[in-house]
C-alpha positions in Angstrom: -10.8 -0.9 -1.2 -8.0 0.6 -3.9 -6.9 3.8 -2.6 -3.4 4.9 -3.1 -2.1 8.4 -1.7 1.3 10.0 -2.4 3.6 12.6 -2.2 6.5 13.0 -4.5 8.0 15.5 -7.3 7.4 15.7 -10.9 10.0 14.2 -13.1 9.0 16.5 -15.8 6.2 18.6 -16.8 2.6 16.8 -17.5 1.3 16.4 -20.8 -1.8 17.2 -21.3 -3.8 15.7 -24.5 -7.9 15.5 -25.4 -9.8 12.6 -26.4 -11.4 12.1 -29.4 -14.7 13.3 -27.3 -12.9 16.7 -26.0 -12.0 15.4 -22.3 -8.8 16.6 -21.3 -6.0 14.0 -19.5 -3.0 14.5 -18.1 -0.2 12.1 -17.4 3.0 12.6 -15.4 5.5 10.6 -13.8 5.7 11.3 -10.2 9.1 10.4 -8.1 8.2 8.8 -4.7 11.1 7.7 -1.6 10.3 5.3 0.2 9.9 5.1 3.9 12.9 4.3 5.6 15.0 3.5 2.3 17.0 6.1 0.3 15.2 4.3 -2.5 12.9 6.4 -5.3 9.5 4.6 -7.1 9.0 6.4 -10.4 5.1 6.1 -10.5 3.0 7.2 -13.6 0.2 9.4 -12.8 -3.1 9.9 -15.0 -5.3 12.9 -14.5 -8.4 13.3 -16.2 -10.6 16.2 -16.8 -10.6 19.5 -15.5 -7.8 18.5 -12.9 -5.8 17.3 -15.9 -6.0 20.8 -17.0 -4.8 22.7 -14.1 -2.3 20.1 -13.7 -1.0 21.2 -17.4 -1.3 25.3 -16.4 0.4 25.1 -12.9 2.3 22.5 -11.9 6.2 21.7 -13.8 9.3 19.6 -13.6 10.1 19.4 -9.5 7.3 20.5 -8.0 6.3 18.5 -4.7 2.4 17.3 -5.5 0.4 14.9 -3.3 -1.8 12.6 -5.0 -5.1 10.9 -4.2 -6.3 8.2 -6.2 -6.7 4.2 -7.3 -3.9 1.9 -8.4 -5.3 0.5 -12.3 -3.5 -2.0 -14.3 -4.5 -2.5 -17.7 -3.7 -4.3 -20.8 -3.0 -3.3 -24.4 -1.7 -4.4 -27.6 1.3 -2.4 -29.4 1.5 -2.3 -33.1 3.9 -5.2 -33.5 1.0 -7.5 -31.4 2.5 -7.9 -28.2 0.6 -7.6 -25.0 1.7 -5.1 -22.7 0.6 -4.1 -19.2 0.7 -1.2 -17.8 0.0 0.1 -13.6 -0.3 3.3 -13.3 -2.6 5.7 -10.5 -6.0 7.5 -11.6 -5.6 10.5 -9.7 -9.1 12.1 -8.4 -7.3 14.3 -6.2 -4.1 17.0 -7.1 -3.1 19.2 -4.7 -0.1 21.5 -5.3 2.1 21.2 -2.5 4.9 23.7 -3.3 4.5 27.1 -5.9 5.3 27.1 -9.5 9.2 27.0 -9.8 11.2 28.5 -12.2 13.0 26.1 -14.4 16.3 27.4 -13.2 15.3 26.1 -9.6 14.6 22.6 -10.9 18.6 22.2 -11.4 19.0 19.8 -8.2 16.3 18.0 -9.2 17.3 17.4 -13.0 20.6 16.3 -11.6 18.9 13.3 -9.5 16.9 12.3 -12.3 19.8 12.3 -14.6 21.9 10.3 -12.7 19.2 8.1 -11.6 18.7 7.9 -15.2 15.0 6.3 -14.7 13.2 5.8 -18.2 9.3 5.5 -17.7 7.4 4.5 -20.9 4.1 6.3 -21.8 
């Protein structure tokens, strides 16, 4: 069985792009502590469909979000010709855990991720 479930904070707001066929996805990176560590996970998060676009028309940057879904690792080649992989959780469920924020109430949040000062590649 893959399941994965989480709970965690964006570390900024999704973007939200359509396939060549018109499907909207979403992809976010999702800041996760772990149990009984003061230790963070920075975990990419793909959302596909119409979940992807309520994720892009309600959630932002700090919002608390838990996610249901299954861990995928995939492979892909970059420009140059070298093989990447890349882990990342297919969300097929998003619920919104906290109400929209302003961006002036993300300022704690910002803080921690600057100083953290995590780079996730997309």
């Amino acid at each position: 069985m893959n399941k994965v479930i989480l709970v965690g904070r964006l570390t900024k707001d999704p973007e939200v792009r359509y396939t060549a066929s018109g499907k909207a996805v979403a992809s976010f990176t999702l800041a996760v502590n772990r149990i009984g560590s003061e230790a963070t996970d920075f975990i990419p998060i793909v959302v596909w469909e119409k979940q992807a676009e309520a994720c892009g028309n309600n959630i932002v940057k700090g919002q608390k979000v838990l996610i249901e879904g299954r861990l995928q690792i995939r492979s892909y080649e970059t420009n140059d010709g070298q093989k990447r992989r890349v882990s990342e959780i297919v969300a097929q469920y998003v619920d919104f855990l906290e109400r929209r924020k302003s961006s002036e109430g993300n300022q704690e949040f910002d803080k921690m991720i600057d100083e953290i000062g995590e780079e996730i590649p997309f």
